[in-house]
N, C-alpha and C positions, 0 to 999 in steps of 0.2 A: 084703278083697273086691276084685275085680279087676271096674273101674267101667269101662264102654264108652257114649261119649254119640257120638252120629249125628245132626248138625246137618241138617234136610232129608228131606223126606218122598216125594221123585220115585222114579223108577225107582232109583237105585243108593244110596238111601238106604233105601228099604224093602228091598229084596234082601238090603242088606248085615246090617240088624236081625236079618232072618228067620233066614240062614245062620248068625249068631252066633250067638243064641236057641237053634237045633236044636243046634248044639253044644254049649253050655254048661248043655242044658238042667238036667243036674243038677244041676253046681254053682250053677245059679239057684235049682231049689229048696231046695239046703240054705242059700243062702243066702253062698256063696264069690263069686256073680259079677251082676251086672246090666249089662242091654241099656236105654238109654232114648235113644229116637227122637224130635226134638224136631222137631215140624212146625209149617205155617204156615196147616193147614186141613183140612177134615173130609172133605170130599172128594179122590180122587185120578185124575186125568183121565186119559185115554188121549190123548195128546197129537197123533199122527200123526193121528188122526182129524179134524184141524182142517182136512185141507185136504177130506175128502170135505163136510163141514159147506157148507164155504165154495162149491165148485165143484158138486158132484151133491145137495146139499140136503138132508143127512143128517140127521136129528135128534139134537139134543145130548142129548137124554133118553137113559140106557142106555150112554152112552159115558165116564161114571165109576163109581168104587165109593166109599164110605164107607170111608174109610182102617183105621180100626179091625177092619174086615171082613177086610183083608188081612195083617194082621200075625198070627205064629202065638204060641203061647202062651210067655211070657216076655218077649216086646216089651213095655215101658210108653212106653205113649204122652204124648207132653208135648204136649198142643196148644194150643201159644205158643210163636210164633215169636221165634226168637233174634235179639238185640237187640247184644250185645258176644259175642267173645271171646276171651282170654286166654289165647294159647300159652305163655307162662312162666308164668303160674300154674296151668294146667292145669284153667281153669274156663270156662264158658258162663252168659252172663245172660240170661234170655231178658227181653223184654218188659216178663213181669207181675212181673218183679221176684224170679224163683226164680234160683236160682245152684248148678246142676250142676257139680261137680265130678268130674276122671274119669282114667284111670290109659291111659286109650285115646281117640282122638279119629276121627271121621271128617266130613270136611266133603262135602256132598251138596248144595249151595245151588244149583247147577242156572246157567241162565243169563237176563236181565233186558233181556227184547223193548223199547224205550225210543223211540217216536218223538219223543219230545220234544228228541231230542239233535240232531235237527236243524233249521233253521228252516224252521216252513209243512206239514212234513210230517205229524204228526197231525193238521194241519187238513185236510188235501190229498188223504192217503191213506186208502186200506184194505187191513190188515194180517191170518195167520190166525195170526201168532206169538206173538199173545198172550191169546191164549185162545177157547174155544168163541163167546163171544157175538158178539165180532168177526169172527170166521167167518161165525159166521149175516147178518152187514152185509153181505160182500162177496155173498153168495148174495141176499138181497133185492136187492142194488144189481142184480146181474145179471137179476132179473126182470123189471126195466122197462128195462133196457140194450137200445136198438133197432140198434144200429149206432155208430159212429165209431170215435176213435182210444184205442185201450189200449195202457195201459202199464205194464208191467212191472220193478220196481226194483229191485235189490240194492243197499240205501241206507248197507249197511256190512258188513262181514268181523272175527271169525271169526261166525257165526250157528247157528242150531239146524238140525238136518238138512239138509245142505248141497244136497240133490237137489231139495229142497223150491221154488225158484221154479221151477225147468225142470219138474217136475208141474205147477207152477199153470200154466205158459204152456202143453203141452199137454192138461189137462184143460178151461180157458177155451176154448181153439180148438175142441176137440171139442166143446163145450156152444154153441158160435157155432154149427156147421155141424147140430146138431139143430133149433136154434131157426129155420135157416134166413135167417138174419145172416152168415155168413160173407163174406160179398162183400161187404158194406155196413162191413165190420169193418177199422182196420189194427192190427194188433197189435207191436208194438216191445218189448224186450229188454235193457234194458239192464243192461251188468256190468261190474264195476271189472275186472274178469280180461279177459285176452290172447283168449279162445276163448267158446263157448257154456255149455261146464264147465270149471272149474278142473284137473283131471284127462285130458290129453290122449287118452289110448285112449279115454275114456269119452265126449269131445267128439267123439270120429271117430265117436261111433254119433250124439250127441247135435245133431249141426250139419247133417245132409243132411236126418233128419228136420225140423227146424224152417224149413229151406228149402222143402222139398217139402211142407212146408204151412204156408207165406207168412210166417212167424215170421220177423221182422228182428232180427237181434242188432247190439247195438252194443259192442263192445267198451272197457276203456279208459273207463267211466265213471263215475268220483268221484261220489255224489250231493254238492251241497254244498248245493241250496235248494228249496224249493218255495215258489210263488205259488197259495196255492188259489183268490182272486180272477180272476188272467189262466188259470188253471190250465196252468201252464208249470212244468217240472221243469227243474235248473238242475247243470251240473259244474263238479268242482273246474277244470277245463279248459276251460270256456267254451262249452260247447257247451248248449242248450236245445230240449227237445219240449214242443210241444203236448199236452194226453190229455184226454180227456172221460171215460175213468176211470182211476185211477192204482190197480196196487196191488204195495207196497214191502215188502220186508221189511227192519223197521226194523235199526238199529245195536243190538247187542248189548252188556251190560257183564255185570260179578259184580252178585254179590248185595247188597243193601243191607250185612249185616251184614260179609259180608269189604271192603270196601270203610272202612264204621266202628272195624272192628275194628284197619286199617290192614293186614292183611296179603295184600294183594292190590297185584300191580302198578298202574301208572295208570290200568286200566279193569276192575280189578276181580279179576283174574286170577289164581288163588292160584301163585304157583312150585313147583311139583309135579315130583319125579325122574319121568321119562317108564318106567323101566322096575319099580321096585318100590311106586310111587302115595305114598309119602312125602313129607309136606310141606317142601322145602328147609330143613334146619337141626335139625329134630324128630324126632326117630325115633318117639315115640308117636300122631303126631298124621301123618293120611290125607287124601288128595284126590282125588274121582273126579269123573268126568262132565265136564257141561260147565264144572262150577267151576273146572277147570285150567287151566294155561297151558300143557299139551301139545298141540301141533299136529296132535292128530287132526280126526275129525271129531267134532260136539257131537250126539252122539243116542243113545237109549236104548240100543240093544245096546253101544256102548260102555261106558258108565256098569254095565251089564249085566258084561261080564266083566273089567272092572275092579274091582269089587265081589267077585267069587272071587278076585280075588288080594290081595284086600286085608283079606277073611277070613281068608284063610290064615295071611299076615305075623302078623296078632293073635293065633291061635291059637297061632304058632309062637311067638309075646314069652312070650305068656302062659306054657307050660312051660316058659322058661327058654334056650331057644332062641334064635341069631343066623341061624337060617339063614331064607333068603328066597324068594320064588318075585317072578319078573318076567310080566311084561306085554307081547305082546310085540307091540302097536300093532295088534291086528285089530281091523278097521272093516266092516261089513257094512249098505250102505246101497243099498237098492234104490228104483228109479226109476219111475213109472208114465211112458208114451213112448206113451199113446193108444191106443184099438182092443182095449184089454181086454189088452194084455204091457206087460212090462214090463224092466228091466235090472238090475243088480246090483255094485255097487260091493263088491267084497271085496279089503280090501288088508292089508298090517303094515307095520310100520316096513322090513323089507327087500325086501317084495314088491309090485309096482306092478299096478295094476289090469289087467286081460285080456281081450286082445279078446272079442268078444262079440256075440252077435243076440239083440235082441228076443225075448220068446219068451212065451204065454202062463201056462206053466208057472211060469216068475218072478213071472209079476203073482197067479196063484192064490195062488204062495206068500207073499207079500207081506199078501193078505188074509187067509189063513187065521191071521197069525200079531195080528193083532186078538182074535181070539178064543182062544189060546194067551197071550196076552201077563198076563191074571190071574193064571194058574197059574202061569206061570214066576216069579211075585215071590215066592212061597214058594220056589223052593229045587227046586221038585219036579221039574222037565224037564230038572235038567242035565244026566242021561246023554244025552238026545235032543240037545240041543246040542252037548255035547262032540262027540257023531260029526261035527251040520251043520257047527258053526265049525271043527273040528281041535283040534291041541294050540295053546293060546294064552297058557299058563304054563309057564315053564322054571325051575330051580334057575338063582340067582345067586348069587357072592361075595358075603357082603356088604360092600364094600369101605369103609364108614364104619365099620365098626366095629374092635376091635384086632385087631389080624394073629393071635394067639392063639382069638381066637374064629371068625375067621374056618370056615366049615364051610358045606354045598352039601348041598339037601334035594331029593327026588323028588319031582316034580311028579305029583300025585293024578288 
C-alpha cells in the first residue's frame, strides 16, 4: 500500500488531500493506497476574512466550514493534531498517542501568529493574525475609539499575507472618515522595511496614497518593546510612539510540531527546495505554504499552487517515476487601497511586480474569490485558474537523483 499522511488541515493541506484522493481514488478502494489528513480542528476558517471581522464588522458566523464538509471521498480525517515527527522513520505521532506511518509525507502546518515573543506586546496590542475572535476585539475597540493617536505595527517578518497591515492602515482610515473622526485621528505606520511596502513598484502606488490620506509611515522600524502601562511602543533603534491604540501584526514562527520535531530552522522554518516543494535531504517527504523557508509570500494562493506540484511529484514517485514538475514562485496577493479598488501583487521567482492603478475591478475580484475560495479546495476550479494564474509548473531535472534516472515530464 502506498501510505500518503498530510500534517495540517489549512488551505494546502486540504487541497493537497483532495487532489490526491481524486487520483488515487481507485486504488483507495481496492485498497493499494491511503490519503490521511491529520488536523488540529473541526473547523476550517476562511482566514483573509479576519481583516473585514476586524475593520467593517463582519460577522465570524458563516466565515468557516466544518473540515470534514470539505474533504472529498477517500480523505480520512485524523482529528489530532501532530505531536512529533520522524523524517527517518517515516512516521507522525500525533498527540493522542496514534503513530501514522507513511511512504509519502506532506508538511502543511501553516504559520504561528505569537505576540508573546515580544515583550508588552500581547498586553498592548490588537492583532487580526490570529484568529476571528481577535478580530472581533479590534472591531469592538473601534466602536468606542473617539479620536487620538493609532498605530500601526509590523512587529516582525516573514508574516501571513504580507498586503495585510497596509489593508488595515487603509480600511481604519476609511472607517475614521465615516465615523467622522478623521481629523481628531493621527495615524502612524510603522515598518522594519526601507518603504511603505516591501515590493518597490508596489510601494510607488502604495506611498502617495497614504500620504494623500494623512498615513505617516515610518520606516526602518525594529519593534523591540511595548509599555501597555505608559502605552509607548519601543525600536530595536531607539526610537518610541505614543498610541491610544496600537494594532501590530505579531512575530511569526513554525508550527509547534516542526519546531519539536527539530526540523525546522531557529524559528521554525522547515528547509524546503524552492522549485520542486521537497523537504532538504528527503525525497519522500513535502513542504508547502507558509511552513517553508522559501522567500515567498506566506498566503493561501500560494500554499494553493504549490500543493499542484506537490501532487503531482507523488503521483509521479508513486509509478515509479523520477521526473519532476517545479514551482515556479507565483504569488498573487491583492491589496484593498480604500474607495471600494483595490491592487494586485502577481509575481514569480523571475518576474517582479508591475506597475499598476487601483482599480475597482481588482477589489471585486478579490471578494468574489471569498466565495470561490470553498470550491476551489476540492480540486474543482483548477481549469479557471490555470487560465487566471498562467503556467506555474514546469518539467525539471531532477537533479538529486542518479544521472541514469534522470528524465523531464510535461507539465499538465
Amino acid at each position: 500500500m502506498q501510505r500518503t499522511v498530510i500534517v495540517g488541515s489549512g488551505t494546502g493541506g486540504t487541497l493537497t488531500a483532495n487532489l490526491l484522493a481524486k487520483a488515487l481514488r481507485g486504488d483507495i478502494r481496492r485498497g493499494e493506497a491511503s490519503v490521511e489528513l491529520v488536523g488540529a480542528g473541526l473547523r476550517h476558517p476562511f482566514q483573509p476574512a479576519n481583516l473585514d471581522i476586524a475593520f467593517k464588522g463582519a460577522s465570524p458566523g458563516g466565515l468557516d466550514r466544518p473540515e470534514e464538509e470539505l474533504l472529498v471521498d477517500g480523505v480520512k480525517l485524523v482529528n489530532d493534531p501532530a505531536e512529533m515527527i520522524d523524517l527517518q522513520g517515516k512516521r507522525v505521532t500525533t498527540k493522542g498517542g496514534l503513530e501514522l506511518v507513511y511512504d509519502y509525507l506532506v508538511i502543511a502546518t501553516g504559520a504561528v501568529a505569537d505576540a508573546a515573543k515580544l515583550p508588552g506586546l500581547k498586553e498592548g496590542s490588537l492583532n487580526f493574525h490570529t484568529g476571528p475572535n481577535d478580530s472581533m476585539r479590534i472591531w469592538n475597540a473601534l466602536q468606542s475609539f473617539n479620536g487620538g493617536k493609532v498605530v500601526i505595527a509590523i512587529a516582525g517578518t516573514p508574516h501571513k499575507c504580507p498586503p495585510s497591515p497596509n489593508e488595515a492602515a487603509f480600511m481604519m482610515e476609511e472607517l475614521f472618515r465615516r465615523k467622522g473622526i478623521r481629523d481628531k485621528t493621527d495615524i502612524k505606520f510603522l515598518t522594519p522595511y526601507p518603504r511603505a511596502y516591501p515590493a518597490e513598484k508596489l510601494s510607488n502606488v502604495v506611498a502617495p496614497l497614504f500620504e494623500e490620506r494623512g498615513i505617516e509611515v515610518v520606516p526602518f522600524f525594529n519593534v523591540d518593546s511595548v509599555d501597555p502601562t505608559q502605552r509607548k511602543i519601543y525600536s530595536l533603534e531607539g526610537e518610541s510612539y505614543d498610541y491610544d491604540l496600537l494594532v501590530a501584526v505579531p512575530p511569526h514562527h513554525g508550527a509547534e510540531v516542526i519546531i519539536n520535531s527539530g526540523i525546522g530552522d531557529e524559528d521554525g522554518w522547515i528547509p524546503t527546495d524552492k522549485d520542486t516543494m521537497k523537504i532538504k535531504g528527503f525525497d519522500e517527504a513535502y513542504a508547502i505554504g507558509d511552513a517553508t523557508d522559501i522567500p515567498v509570500s506566506k498566503s493561501g494562493v500560494v500554499a494553493h499552487l504549490q500543493s499542484i506540484v506537490v501532487t503531482k511529484n507523488i503521483l509521479s514517485s508513486m509509478k515509479g517515476s523520477q521526473d519532476l514538475l517545479r514551482y515556479n514562485g507565483r504569488i498573487n496577493c491583492p491589496m484593498e487601497v480604500g474607495q471600494r479598488k483595490a491592487i494586485n501583487s502577481a509575481v514569480t521567482y523571475t518576474s517582479p511586480p508591475e506597475d499598476q492603478t487601483p482599480s475597482t475591478v481588482k477589489y471585486l475580484m478579490k471578494k468574489s474569490f471569498g466565495k470561490l475560495y470553498w470550491r476551489a479546495l476540492n480540486g474543482s476550479l483548477e481549469p479557471i485558474f490555470d487560465v487566471f494564474f498562467g503556467q506555474t509548473r514546469f518539467p525539471v531535472v531532477a537533479e538529486k537523483q542518479p544521472k541514469e534516472a534522470v528524465a523531464m515530464v510535461k507539465a499538465s
